[in-house]
C-alpha positions in Angstrom: 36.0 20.0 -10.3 32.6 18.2 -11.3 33.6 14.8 -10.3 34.1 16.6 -6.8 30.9 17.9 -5.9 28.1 15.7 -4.3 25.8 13.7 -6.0 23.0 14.5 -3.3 22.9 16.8 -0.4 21.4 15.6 3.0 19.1 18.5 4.9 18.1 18.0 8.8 14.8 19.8 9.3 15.2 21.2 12.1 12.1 22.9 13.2 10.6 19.8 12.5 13.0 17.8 14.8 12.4 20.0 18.1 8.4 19.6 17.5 9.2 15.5 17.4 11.7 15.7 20.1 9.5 18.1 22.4 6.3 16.1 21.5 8.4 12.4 22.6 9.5 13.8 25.9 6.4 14.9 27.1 4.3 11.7 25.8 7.1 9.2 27.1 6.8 10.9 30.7 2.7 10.1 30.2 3.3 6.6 29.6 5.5 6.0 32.0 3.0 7.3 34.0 0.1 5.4 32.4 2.2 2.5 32.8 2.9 2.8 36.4 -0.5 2.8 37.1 -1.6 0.4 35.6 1.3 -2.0 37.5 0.2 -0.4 40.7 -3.0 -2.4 40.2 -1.4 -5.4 40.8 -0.1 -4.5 44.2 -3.2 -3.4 45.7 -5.3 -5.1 48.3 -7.6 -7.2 46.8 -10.2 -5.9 48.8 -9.7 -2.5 46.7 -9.5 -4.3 43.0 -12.8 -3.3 42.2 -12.1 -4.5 38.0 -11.5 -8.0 37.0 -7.9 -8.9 36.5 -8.6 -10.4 33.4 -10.0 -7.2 31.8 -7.0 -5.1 33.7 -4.9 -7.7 32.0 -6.5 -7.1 28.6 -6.1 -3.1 28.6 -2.8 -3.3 30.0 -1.5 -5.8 27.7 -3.2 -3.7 24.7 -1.7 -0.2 26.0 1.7 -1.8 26.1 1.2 -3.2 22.6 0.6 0.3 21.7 3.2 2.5 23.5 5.9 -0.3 22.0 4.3 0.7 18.5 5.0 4.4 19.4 8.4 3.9 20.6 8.9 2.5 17.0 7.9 5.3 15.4 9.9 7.4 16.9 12.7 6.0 14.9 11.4 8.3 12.1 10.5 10.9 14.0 13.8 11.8 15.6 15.8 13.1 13.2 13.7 13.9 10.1 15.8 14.7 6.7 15.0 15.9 3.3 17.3 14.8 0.2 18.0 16.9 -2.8 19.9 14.8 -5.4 22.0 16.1 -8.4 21.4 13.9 -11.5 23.8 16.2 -13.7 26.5 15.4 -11.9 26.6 11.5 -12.5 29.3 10.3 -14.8 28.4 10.0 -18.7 25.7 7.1 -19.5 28.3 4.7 -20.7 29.8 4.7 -16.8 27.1 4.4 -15.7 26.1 0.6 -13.9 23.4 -1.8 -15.4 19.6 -2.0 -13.7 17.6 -5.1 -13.9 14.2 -4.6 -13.4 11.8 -7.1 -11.7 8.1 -7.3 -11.9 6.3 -10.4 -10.6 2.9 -11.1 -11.7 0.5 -14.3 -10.6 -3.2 -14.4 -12.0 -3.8 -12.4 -15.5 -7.4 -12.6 -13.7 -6.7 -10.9 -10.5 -4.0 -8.9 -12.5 -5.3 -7.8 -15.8 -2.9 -8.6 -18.3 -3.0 -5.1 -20.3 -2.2 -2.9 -16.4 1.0 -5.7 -16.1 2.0 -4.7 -19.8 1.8 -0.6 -19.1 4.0 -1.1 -15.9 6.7 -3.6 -18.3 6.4 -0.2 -20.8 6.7 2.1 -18.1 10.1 0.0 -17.1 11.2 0.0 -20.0 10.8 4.0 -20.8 12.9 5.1 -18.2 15.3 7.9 -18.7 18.3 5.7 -18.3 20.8 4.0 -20.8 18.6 1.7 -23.1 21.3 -1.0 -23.0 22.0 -0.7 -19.4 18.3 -1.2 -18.6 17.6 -4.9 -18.1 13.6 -5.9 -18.0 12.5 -9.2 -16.5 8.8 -10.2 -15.9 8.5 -12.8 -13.8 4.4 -14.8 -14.5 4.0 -18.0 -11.5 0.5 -18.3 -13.7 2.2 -19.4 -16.4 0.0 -18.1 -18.6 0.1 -18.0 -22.0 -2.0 -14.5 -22.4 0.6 -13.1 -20.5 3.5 -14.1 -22.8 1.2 -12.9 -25.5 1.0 -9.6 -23.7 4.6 -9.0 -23.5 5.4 -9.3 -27.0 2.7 -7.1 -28.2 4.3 -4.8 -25.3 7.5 -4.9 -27.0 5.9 -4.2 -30.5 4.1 -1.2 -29.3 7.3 -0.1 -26.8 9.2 0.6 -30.2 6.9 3.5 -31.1 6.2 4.6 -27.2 9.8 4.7 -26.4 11.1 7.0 -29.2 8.1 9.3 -28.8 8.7 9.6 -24.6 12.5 10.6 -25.7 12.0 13.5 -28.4 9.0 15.5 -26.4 10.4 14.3 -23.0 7.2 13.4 -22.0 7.1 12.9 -18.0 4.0 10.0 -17.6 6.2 7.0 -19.3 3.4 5.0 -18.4 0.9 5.0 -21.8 -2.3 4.0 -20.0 -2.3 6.9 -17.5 -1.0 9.1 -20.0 -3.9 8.9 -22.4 -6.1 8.7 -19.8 -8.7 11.1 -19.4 -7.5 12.2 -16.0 -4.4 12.6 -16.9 -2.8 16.3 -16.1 0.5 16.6 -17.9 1.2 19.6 -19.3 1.2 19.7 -23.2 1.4 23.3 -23.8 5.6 23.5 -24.8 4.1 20.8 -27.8 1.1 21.9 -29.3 2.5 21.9 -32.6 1.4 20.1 -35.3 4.1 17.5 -35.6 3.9 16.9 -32.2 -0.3 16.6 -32.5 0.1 14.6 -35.2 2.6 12.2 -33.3 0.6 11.9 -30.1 -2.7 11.2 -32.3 -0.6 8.5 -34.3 1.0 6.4 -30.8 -2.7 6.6 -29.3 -3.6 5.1 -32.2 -0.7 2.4 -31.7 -1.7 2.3 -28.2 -5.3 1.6 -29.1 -4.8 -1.2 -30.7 -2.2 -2.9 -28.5 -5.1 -2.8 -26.2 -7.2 -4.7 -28.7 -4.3 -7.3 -29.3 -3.9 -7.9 -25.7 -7.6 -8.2 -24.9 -8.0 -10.0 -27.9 -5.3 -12.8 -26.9 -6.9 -12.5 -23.4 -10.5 -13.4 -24.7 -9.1 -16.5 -27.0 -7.3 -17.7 -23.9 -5.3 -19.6 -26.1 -2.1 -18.3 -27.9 -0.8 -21.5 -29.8 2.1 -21.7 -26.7 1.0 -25.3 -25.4 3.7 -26.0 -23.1 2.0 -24.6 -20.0 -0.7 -26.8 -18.3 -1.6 -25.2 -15.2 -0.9 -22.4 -12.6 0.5 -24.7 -10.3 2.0 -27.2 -12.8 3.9 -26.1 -15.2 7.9 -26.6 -16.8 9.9 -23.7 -17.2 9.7 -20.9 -19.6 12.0 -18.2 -20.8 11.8 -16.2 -23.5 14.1 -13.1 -24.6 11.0 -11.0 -26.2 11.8 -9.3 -29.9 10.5 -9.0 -32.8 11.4 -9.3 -36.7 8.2 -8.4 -38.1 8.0 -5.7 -40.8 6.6 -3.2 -38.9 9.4 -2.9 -36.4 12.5 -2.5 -39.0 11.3 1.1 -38.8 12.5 1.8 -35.7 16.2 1.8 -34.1 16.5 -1.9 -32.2 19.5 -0.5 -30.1 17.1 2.1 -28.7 15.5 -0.9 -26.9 16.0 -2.1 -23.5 16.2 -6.3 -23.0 13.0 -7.4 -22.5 12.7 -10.9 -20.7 9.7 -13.5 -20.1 10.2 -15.8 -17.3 8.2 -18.2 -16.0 9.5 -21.1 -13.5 9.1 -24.2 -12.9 6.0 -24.9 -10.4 5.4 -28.6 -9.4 2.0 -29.2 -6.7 4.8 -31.6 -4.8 7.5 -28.6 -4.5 7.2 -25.6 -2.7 7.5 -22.7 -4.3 7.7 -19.7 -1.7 5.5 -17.5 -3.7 7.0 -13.8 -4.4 10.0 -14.4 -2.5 10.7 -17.5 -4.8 9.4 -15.7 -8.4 12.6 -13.5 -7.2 15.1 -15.6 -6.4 14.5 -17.1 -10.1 14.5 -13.5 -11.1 18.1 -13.2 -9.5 19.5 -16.7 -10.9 17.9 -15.7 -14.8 19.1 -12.4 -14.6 22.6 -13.7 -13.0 23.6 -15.4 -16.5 21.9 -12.8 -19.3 22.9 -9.3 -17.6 24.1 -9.7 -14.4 23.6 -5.8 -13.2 24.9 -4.3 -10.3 21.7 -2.9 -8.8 18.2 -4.3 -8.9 15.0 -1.8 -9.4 11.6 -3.9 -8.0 8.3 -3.2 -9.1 4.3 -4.5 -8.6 2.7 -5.5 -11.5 0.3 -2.5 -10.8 2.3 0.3 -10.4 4.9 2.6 -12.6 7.8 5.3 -11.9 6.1 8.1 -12.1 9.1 10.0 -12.6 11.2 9.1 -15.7 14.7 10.2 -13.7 14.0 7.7 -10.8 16.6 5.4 -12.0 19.2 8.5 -12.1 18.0 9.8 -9.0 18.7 6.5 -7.4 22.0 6.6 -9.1 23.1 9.3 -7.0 23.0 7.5 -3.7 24.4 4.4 -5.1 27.0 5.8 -6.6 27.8 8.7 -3.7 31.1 7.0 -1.9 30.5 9.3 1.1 27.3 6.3 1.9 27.2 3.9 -0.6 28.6 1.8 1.1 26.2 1.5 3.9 23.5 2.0 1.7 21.1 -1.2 1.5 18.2 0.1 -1.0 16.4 3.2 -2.1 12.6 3.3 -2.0 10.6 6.2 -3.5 7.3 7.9 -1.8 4.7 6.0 -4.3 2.5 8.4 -5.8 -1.1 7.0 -6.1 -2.8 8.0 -9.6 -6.5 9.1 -9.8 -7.2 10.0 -6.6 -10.5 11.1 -5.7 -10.9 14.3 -3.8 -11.8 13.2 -0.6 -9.4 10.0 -0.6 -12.0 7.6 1.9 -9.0 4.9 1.9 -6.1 6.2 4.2 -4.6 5.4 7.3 -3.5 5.4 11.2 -4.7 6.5 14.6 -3.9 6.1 18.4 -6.5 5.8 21.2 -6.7 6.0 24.4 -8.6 3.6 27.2 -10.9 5.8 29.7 -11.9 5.1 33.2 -13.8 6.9 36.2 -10.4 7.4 37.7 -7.8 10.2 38.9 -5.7 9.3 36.4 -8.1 10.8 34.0 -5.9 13.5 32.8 -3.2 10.7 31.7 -5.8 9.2 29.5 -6.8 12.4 28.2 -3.3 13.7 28.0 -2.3 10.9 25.8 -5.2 10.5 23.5 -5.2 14.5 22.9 -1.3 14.5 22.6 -1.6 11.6 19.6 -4.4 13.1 17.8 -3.0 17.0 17.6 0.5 15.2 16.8 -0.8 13.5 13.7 -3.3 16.6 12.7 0.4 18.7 13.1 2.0 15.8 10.6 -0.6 15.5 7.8 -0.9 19.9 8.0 2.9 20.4 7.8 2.9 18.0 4.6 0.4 19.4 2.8 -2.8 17.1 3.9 -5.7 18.8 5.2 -8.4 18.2 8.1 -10.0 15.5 5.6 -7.5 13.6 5.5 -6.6 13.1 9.1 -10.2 12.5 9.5 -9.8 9.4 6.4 -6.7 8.4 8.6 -8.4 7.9 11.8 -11.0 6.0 10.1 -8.8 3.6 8.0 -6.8 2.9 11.0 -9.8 1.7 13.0 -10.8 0.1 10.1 -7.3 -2.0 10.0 -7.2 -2.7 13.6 -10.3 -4.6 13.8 -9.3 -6.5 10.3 -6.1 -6.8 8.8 -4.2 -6.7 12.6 -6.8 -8.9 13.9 -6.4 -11.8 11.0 -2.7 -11.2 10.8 -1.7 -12.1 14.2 -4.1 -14.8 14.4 -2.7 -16.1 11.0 0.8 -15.7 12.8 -0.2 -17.3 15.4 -1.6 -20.3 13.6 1.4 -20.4 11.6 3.7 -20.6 14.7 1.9 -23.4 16.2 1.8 -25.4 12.6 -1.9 -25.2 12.5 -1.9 -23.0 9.5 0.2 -23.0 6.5 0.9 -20.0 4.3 -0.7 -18.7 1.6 -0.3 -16.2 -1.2 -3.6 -15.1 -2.8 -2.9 -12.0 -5.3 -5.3 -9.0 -4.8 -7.8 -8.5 -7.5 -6.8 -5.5 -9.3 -9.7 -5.6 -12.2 -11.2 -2.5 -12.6 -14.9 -2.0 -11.7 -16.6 1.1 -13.0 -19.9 1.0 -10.3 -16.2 0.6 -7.5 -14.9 3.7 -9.1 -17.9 5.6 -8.8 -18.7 4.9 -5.6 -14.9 5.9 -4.8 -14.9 9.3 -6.5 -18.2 10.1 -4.3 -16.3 9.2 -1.3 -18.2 6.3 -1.0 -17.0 3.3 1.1 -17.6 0.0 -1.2 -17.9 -2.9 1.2 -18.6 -5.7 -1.1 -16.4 -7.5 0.5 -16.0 -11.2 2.4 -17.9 -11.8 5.4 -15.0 -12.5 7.5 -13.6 -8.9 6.7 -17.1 -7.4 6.9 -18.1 -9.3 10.3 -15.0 -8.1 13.1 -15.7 -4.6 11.5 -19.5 -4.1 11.5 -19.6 -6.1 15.3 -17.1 -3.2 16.9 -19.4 -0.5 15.6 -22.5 -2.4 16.9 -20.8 -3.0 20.1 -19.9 0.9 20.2 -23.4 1.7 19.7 -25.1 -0.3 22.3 -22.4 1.1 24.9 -23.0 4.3 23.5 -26.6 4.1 24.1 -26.1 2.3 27.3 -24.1 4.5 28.9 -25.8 7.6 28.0 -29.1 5.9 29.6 -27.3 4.6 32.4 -26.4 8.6 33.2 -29.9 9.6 32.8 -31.4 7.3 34.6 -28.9 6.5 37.9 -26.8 9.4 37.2 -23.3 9.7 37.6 -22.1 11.5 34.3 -19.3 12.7 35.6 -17.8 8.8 36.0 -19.3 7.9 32.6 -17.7 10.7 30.0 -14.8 9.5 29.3 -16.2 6.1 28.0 -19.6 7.7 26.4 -17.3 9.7 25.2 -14.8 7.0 23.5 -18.0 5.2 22.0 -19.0 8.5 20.5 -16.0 9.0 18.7 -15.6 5.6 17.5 -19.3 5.9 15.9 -18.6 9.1 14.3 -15.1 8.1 12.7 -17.3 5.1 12.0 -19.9 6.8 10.5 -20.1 5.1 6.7 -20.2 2.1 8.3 -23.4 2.7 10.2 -24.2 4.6 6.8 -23.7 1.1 5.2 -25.9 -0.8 7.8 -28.8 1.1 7.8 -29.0 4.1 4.9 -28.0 2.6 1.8 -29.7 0.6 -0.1 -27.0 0.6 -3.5 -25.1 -2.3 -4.0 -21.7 -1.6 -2.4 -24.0 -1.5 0.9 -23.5 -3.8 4.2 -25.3 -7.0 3.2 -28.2 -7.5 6.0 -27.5 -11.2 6.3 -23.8 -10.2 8.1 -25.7 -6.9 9.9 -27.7 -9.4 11.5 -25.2 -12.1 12.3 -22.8 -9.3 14.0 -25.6 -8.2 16.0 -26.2 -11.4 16.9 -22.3 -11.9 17.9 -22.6 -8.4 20.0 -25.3 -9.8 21.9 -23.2 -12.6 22.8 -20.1 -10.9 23.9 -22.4 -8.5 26.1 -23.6 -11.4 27.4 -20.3 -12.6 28.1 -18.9 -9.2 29.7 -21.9 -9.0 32.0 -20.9 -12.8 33.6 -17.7 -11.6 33.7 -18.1 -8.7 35.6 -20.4 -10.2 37.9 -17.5 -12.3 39.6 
């Protein structure tokens, strides 16, 4: 009777599901409508075509980019499903199939050796069979501190992982559990063996954090085989240890740990990530060969210990699995500050003195109350659609700008690619700035300049426009874009903060203020010739 019922149950939300369906209708007929408008322009006498082509070209082209995005979306949207799964019910843990465990790591200076090591521990405390659970660390830096790092992992995994087990502790991952924002309830152990046991593994824990910094400020372990980053033979090394200090605790309770490191010649290509795991795949292939493949960043951890179970009942449900592709958990983001500055996603709307005013405003009101309806019903509040407006400006002007140009580059040969790992060293004067809800834009020019000229450009419209009215009148035909310009400069607001107010570190250096000011005045320039023709 057990092995008959489900290992997860699928629910359709369904109030959810006529908002999205209601909410698609009405903003696909204003689209259409949009779009048919803006087509119509084409056909017109040109005596009538009182806007450049070009710039008609250039909104039309962006609003299609835009209602594609949407109709993209919707995928999501249409049918949206909760899942409840039913660990119990999986067959006994010697059924059940192996998991290999992948975590790629680059640059032990981007990538701090010690965070890489708590994700490998976090890995390797899941609640799942210990010899089922396959971990592989794969380090294109080839560096020595690394390898360093993973066996004083391992040493201090045999005291973590037996401790996780007996007080079922939920935060596997020792550096956010002993951190001093940490939130997991204790009070189910606040006995005294238990005290006693949790001061003893911080102690462990302390000092596998001065072994690994240790290794990492000698920069030299004795392991001379590895040259360079880029140049380098191949390493791999099945991590254990024989020392004294282990024999006290049970080696079968430990998952395989694995050190691999492949071959990198400057004269080969080595496809980056993508390439780490395909050596992942071929390593793994010959010492566990595991039917299902769990993929981690160096920088993150399950939060849950029953993730690997949980996934288990998809997998392993006949009714899908075998349709099912992969399983990807919501990531939980640890030590969030209470305001939360870095978030994401808008859409806008273009304005013109038109009769097709109400589209405009039909679509740009429809977007924003259908995202404040989607962060409310999931437990967000006004602040963070606010952050998500913000962010999403943020990215359009900078990481969509420099991505399709880089695509673009790429597809004409004129660029080739490039992996560059994000720095993930903590900075304490970042952190602080972050839990004031600070924005920290010590950043590169080239990120800073796209960003800081569309807020310039939004105030001098802003300004213009509103003097324009003043002066010659005609604020009925000017709202909507004074309008636009003032909501882009209050979403926009610790930018302008940055340029002008602050005077702390993580500020907007002058020197690019004045060079995007100096590029504004240019493309005004430009607009005016333009429009004079």
């Amino acid at each position: 009777m057990e092995k008959s019922l489900p290992l997860h149950i699928c629910h359709v939300q369904k109030s959810t599901t006529i908002i999205n369906r209601s909410h698609a209708f009405l903003h696909s007929i204003a689209l259409l409508a949009l779009i048919y408008y803006r087509a119509s322009y084409f056909f017109r006498d040109t005596k009538t075509k009182d806007i450049p082509i070009l710039l008609w070209l250039m909104v039309f082209g962006s609003e299609l980019l835009l209602s594609f995005q949407w109709l993209l979306n919707q995928a999501y949207r249409w049918r949206p499903v909760s899942r409840t799964v039913f660990p119990e019910r999986l067959p006994e843990d010697k059924e059940l199939p192996g998991i290999d465990v992948f975590i790629c790591t680059a640059d032990p200076n981007k990538e701090p050796t010690l965070g890489v090591m708590n994700t490998v521990i976090s890995a390797m405390a899941l609640d799942y069979p210990p010899e089922k659970l396959y971990v592989y660390l794969s380090d294109d830096g080839g560096s020595p501190v690394t390898l360093q790092g993973m066996r004083e992992a391992w040493r201090f995994a045999r005291w973590w992982l037996p401790f996780c087990r007996t007080y079922g502790i939920k935060t596997r991952c020792p550096g956010a559990y002993f951190s001093a924002l940490e939130d997991e309830n204790y009070d189910s152990y606040l006995d005294t063996k238990f005290i006693a046991e949790r001061l003893k593994i911080k102690g462990k824990y302390e000092l596998f954090k001065e072994q690994v910094m240790k290794a990492r400020e000698m920069g030299r372990i004795g392991d001379k085989s590895i040259s360079t980053c880029q140049d380098h033979p191949p390493v791999v090394e099945v991590i254990h240890d024989n020392s004294t200090d282990a024999l006290g605790v049970d080696q079968a309770e430990m998952p395989l740990l694995v050190y691999v490191s492949r071959e990198k010649r400057p004269s080969h290509a080595h496809h980056f990530k993508a390439g780490a795991l395909n050596v992942l795949l071929r390593v793994s292939g010959i010492i566990s060969n595991s039917s299902y493949i769990l993929v981690l960043d160096c920088d993150m951890y399950c939060n849950d210990p029953s993730s690997a179970r949980q996934a288990m009942c998809f997998h392993l449900d006949p009714k899908i699995s075998a349709t099912l592709a992969f399983v990807q958990f919501p990531k939980k983001f640890h030590n969030l500050s209470k305001n939360d500055i870095y978030d994401g996603r808008l859409r806008s709307a273009f304005a013109v003195s038109t009769s097709w005013f109400m589209i405009y405003s039909f679509l740009f009101l429809s977007s924003i109350f259908k995202q404040v309806e989607e962060v409310l019903s999931t437990g967000g509040s006004i602040q963070t659609w606010w952050n998500e407006q913000r962010i999403w400006m943020i990215k359009s002007v900078t990481a969509y700008f420099y991505g399709t140009l880089d695509a673009i580059l790429k597809l004409f040969g004129m660029r080739e690619a490039r992996f560059i790992p994000t720095n993930k060293v903590d900075d304490d004067e970042q952190i602080k700035l972050y839990q004031r809800g600070t924005f920290d834009f010590r950043t590169s020019t080239a990120l800073l300049a796209p960003l800081v000229t569309f807020v310039i450009l939004n105030l001098a419209s802003f300004i213009g426009g509103i003097s324009r009215a003043i002066i010659a009148g005609g604020m009925e035909e000017l709202f909507g874009q004074i309008f636009l310009s003032f909501f882009f400069l209050i979403v926009n607001y610790p930018i302008i903060n940055g340029m002008i107010v602050r005077k702390d570190r993580g500020r907007v250096p002058p020197s690019v203020t004045l060079l995007c000011v100096v590029i504004s005045m240019i493309f005004l320039a430009l607009g005016s010739i333009v429009l004079m023709f």
